[in-house]
C-alpha positions as CSV (number, residue, x, y, z in Angstrom):
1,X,108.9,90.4,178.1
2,X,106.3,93.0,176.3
3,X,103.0,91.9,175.4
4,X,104.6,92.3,171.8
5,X,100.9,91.4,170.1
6,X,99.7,94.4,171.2
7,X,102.4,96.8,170.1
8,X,102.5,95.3,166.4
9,X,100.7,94.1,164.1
10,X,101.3,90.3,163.4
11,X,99.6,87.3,162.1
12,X,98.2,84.6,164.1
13,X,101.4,83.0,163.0
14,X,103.8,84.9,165.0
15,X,101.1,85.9,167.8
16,X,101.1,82.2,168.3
17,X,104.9,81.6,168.8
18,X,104.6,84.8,170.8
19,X,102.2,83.5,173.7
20,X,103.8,80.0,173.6
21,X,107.9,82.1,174.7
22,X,105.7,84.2,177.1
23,X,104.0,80.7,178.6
24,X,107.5,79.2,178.6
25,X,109.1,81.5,179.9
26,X,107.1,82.0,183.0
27,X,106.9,78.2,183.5
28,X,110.6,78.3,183.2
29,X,110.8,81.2,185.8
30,X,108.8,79.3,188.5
31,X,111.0,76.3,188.1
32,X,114.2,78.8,188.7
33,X,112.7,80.4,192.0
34,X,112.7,76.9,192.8
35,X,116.0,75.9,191.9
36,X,114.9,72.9,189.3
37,X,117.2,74.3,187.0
38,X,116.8,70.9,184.7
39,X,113.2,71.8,184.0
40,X,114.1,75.9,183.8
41,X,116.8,75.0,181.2
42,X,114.3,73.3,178.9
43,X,111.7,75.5,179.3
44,X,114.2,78.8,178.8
45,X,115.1,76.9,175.4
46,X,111.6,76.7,174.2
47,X,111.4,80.4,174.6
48,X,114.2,80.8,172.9
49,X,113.4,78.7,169.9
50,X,109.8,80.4,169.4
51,X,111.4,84.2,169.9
52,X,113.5,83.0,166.8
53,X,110.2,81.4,164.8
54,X,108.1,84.8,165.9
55,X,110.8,86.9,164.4
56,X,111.5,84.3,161.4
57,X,107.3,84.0,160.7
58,X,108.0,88.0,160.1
59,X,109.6,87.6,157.2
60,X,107.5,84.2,156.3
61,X,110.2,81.9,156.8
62,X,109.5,78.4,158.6
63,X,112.0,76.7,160.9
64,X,111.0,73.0,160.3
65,X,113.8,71.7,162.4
66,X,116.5,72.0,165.0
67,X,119.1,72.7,162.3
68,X,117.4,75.3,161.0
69,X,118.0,77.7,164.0
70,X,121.4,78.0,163.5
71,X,121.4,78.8,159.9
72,X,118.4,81.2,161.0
73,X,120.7,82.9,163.6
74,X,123.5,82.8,161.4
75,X,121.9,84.4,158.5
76,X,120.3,87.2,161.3
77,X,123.8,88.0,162.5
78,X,125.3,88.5,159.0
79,X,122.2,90.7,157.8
80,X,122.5,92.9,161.0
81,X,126.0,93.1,161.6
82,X,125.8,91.7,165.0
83,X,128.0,88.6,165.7
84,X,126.7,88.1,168.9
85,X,123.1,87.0,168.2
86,X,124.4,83.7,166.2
87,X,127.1,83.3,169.3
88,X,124.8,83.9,172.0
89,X,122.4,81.1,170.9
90,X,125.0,78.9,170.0
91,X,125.9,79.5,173.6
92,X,122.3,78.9,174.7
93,X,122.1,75.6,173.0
94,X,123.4,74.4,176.3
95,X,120.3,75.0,177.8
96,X,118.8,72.2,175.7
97,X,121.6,69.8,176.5
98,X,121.0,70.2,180.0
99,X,117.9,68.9,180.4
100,X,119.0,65.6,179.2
101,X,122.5,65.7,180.5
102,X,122.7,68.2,183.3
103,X,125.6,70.0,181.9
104,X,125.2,73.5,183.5
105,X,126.5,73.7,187.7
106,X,123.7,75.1,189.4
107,X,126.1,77.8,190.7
108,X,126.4,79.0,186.7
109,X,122.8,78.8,186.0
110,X,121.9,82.1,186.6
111,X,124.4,83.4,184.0
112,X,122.8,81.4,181.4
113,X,119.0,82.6,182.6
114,X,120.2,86.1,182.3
115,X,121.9,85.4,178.9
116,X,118.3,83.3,177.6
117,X,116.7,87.3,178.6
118,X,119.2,88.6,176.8
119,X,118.7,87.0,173.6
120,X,115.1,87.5,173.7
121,X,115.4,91.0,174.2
122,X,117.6,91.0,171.3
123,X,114.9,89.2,169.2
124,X,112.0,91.4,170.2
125,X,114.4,94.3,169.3
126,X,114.8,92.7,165.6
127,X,110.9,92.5,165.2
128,X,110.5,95.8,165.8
129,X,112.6,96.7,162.8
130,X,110.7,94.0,160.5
């Protein structure tokens, strides 16, 4: 990920959500190098959720709950045409599930860590256009 305070100008707000998916993130990476994919799946979600309240904060919308993401997502997806944002992080809501339930093989969890970069490349794409 970019250091995307420095490349545009946003509140504390977003800035905030910003640093807390880049501190995520790289906690999520260390647990992945050493294959505690449990721990990595939470932690890749949390990036995921504040990536979506960074680019939502743009446009001074609040996500109050977990519900909210996926009429967020859904509502991105129809505004921009692209049906794969909503689907990928309806796909990544796995990632949450798994650290309660271990749902995800740890052969497979390197498609959903390259999917989680996905999406968030996706979303830092979208803020640039907000």
């Amino acid at each position: 990920m970019t250091e995307m305070e420095e490349s545009l100008d946003l509140s504390d707000i977003t800035s905030g959500y910003l640093k807390t998916r880049d501190k995520y993130l790289s906690n999520a990476n260390k647990y992945f190098s050493r294959n505690e994919f449990r721990k990595s799946s939470e932690l890749l979600w949390g990036a995921v959720t504040q990536s979506i309240k960074a680019l939502a904060s743009l446009s001074n919308i609040h996500i109050p709950n977990h519900a909210k993401f996926f009429d967020y997502t859904r509502s991105v997806s129809k505004e921009t045409g692209d049906e794969t944002y909503h689907t990928l992080f309806l796909e990544l809501n796995t990632l949450h599930k798994n650290f309660y339930d271990e749902e995800i093989p740890p052969i497979d969890f390197p498609i959903f860590y390259r999917k989680t970069i996905s999406f968030l490349n996706k979303t830092e794409e979208l803020m640039k256009c907000r």
